[in-house]
N, C-alpha and C positions, 0 to 999 in steps of 0.2 A: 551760291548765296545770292547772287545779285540777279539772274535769269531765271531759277526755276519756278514755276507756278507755285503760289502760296498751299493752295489744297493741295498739290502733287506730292507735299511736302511732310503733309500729316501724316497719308500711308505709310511715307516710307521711314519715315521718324520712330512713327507707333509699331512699325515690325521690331527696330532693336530696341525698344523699348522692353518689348513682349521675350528679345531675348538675355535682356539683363535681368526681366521685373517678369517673369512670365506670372502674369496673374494679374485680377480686377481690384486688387488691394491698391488704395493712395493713404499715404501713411500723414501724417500729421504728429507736432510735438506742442504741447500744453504748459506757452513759455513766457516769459516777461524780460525785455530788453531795457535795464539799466545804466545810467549813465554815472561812472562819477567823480567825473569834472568836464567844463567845458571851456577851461581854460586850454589854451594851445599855440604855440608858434608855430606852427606848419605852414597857414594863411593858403591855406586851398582854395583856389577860385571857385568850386563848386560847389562849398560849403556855407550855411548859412545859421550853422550851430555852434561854431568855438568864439571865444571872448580872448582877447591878448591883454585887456587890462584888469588884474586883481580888484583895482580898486573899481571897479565897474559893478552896478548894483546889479546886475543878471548875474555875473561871474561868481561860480559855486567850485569848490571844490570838497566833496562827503566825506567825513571819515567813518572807520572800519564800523565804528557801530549805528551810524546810521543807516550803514548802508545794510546792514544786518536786521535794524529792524523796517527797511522797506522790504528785503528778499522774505522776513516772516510774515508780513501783507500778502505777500504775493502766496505763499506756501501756501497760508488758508485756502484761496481759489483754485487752489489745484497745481498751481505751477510746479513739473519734474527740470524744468531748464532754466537757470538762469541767464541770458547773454548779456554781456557784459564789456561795452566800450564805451571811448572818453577821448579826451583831447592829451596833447601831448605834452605833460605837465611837469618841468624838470627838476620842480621841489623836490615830485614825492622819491623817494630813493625804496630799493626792491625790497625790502621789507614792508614796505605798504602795500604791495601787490600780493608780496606770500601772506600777511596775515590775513586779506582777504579772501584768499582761497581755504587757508586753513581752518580758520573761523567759521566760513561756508559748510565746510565738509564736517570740522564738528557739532553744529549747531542743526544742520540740515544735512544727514547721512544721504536720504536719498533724495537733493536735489542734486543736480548737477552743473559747477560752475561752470560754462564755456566763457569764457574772459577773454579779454585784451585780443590785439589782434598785432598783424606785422608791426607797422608802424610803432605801436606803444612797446612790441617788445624790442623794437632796435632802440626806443629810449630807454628802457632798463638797460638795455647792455652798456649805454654811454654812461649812466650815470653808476652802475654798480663795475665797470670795467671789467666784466667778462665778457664771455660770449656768447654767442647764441645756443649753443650745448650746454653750454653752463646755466645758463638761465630756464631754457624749459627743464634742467634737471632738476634745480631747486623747486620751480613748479608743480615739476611731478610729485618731488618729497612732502609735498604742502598737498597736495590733494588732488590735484588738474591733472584732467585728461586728454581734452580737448578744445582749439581753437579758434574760432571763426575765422574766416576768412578778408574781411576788410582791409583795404588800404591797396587792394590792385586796382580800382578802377580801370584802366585799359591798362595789359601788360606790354606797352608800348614805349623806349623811352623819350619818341620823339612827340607823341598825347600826352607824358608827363610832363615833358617842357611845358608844355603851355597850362595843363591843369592843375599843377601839383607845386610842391614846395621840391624844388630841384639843385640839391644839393649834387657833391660826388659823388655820393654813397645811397644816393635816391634813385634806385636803380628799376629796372626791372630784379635786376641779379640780386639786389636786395631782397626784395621779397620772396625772390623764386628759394634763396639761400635760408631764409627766416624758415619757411617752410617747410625746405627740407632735412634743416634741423631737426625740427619739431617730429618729422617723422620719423627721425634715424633715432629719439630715445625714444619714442612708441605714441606720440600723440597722434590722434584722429584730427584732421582738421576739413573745414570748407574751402571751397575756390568760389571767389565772386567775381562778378564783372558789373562796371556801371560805363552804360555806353548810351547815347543818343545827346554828345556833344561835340566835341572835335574832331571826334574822330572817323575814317573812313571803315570800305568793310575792310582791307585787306589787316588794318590794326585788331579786328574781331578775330579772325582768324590768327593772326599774331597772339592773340593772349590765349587761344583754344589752345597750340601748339606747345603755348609756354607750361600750360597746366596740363597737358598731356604727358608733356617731355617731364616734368615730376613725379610725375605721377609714377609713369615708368622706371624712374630711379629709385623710387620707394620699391616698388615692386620688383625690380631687381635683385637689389638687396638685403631682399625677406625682411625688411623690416615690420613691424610692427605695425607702426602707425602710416597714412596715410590721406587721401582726399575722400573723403565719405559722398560727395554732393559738389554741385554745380548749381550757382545761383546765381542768373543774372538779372540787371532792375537798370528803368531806366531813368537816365538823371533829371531831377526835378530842378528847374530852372529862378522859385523865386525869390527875393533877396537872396541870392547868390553874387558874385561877383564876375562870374563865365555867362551868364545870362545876357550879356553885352555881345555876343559872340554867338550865341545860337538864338537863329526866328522862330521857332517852334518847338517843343518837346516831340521825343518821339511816340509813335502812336499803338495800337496795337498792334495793327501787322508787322511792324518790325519787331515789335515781343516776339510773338508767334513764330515769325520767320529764325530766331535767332534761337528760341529754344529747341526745334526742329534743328538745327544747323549742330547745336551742342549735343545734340543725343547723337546724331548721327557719326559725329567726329569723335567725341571724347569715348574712344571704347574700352578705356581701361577706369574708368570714372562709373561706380554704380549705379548714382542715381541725380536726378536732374530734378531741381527745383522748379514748381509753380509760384509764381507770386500772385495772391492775392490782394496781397498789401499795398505794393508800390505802382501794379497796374489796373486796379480794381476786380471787382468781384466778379463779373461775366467774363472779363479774360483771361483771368487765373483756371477758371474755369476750364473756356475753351482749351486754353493750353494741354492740360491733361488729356487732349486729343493730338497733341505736336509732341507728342517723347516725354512728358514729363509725368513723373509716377509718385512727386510728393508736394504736400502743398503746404510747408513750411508750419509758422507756428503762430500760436493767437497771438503773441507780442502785446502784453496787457498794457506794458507803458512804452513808448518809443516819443523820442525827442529830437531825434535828426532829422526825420525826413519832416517833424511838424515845422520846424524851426524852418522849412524850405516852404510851407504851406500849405504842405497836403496830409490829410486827415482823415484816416481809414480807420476804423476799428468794427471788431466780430466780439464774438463770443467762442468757446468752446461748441456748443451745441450748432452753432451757423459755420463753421467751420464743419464739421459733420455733415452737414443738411446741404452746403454746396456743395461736396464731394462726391455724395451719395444723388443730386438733383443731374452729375454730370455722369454719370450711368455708374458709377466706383462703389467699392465698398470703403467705408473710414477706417484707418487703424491710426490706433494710438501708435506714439511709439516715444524712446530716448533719443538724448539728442548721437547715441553710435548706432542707431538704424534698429535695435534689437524691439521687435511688440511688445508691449503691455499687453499681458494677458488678459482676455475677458474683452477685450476693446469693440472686436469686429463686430461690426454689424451688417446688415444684406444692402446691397445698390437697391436704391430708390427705383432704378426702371431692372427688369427682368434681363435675364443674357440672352 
């Protein structure tokens, strides 16, 4: 990670690439990321989107039907995904979470809710006093299939001290444990990573390891569900609170370097995220020459990363149109990897 040539790095990336993904398809998901609430006590140094005072005139928290009828906005434009997170709100108790999955699934059959992530579901469990089994199985009964990955930022717990809200139970093992719940009644989930603040590379490698060594446990025990994707971004520094702490954001070449570094280690992991969104349009690009064989989703509305300053947005068709300009062919797809039929279309340049 830290000596090899950056180019050296694409070939050898782009070969297990070709033996996870063999083939010129970069798939894409046609999604809108929802928030609803930005209330939270967690008080993340990194984050520049939660409110701790109710009475504070930003401070929202949606109920089930409005947020029903922002996901029927979204349906019109196409959106098959909704993703779905929020602050850690210890009003709402797990009934407000299953109606909104259930709601979701009855009113829109075929969109699909990916909701909540670790963090918000280790506050169901405090406030409903189950467990973590318990809690994605009532999910599953409500409609949910699968979970984004949020709230590992480095799977570090000595990068948590200093970035995160560090409780006992704010663990690595927390999250690693969240997840492998989730897999052992049959949900699909993502692994993310947000790195280019405190941390060194060997904590990179620590969190590859940690989501590897999961990985492997699902895979063990034939379970069901599992880690679909690898996505990592890197952290935006403004009105943050960690911004005190780091002189520069990180730039491309550590993208690059890092998505190269996650294809090549994570070999029980399918497929590896492109970001377009959090590192702009030519190095999402690029990337899809470092191991990465999917380039996430158009995210119609996103408020956290704006809330930090930065302000990306595509369309469906330009999401196509750089996939296809970076030699690939676009497929559609859901958010468990399966195509939309009808989708593909030819690489902009010739094989």
């Amino acid at each position: 990670m830290r000596e090899a040539e950056l180019l050296d790095l694409a070939p050898l990336a782009d070969f297990w690439r070709q033996k996870h993904n063999p083939n010129s398809d970069v798939s894409y998901v046609v999604d809108t990321n929802l928030n609803y609430t930005n209330l939270c006590d967690a008080y993340c140094s990194f984050c520049a989107f939660y409110r701790t005072d109710p009475n504070d005139p930003s401070a929202y928290t949606y109920t089930v039907e409005q947020i029903m009828d922002k996901i029927e906005r979204a349906r019109k434009n196409g959106v098959r995904t909704v993703l779905m997170q929020g602050g850690l709100n210890s009003d709402l108790q797990l009934d407000y979470y299953l109606k909104m999955v259930s709601e979701t699934k009855k009113r829109f059959p075929d969109v699909t809710p990916h909701y909540w992530s670790a963090p918000e579901i280790v506050r169901m469990t405090e406030v409903s006093e189950m467990s973590y089994e318990q809690v994605f199985e009532a999910l599953w009964e409500a409609g949910q299939r699968s979970m984004p990955g949020g709230g590992s930022e480095i799977l570090s717990d000595e990068v948590k001290a200093t970035v995160s809200r560090f409780k006992p139970k704010d663990t690595v093992d927390q999250w690693t444990e969240v997840h492998a719940a989730a897999h052992k009644v049959g949900f699909k989930t993502t692994a993310t990573m947000m790195y280019g603040h405190v941390e060194k590379d060997q904590h990179v490698i620590e969190s590859l390891e940690h989501i590897r060594d999961v990985q492997d446990r699902a895979l063990k025990n034939k379970n069901q569900g599992g880690f679909t994707a690898f996505i990592p971004w890197s952290y935006k520094k403004d009105n943050t609170a960690l911004a005190k702490l780091i002189d520069e954001e990180a730039g491309p070449n550590q993208y690059l370097r890092i998505i190269a570094i996650s294809r090549i280690m994570l070999d029980n992991v399918p497929h590896i995220q492109a970001s377009w969104f959090s590192e702009g349009k030519k190095t999402g690009q690029i990337a899809l020459r470092f191991g990465a064989d999917d380039f996430g989703g158009t995210l119609f509305d996103e408020n956290v990363m704006l809330a930090a300053g930065f302000y990306n947005r595509t369309t469906e068709d330009e999401v196509r149109e750089m996939i296809a300009e970076a030699g690939f062919s676009p497929v559609q797809r859901l958010t468990n990897y399966v195509i939309v039929e009808g989708q593909k279309t030819e690489s902009a340049l010739s094989n």
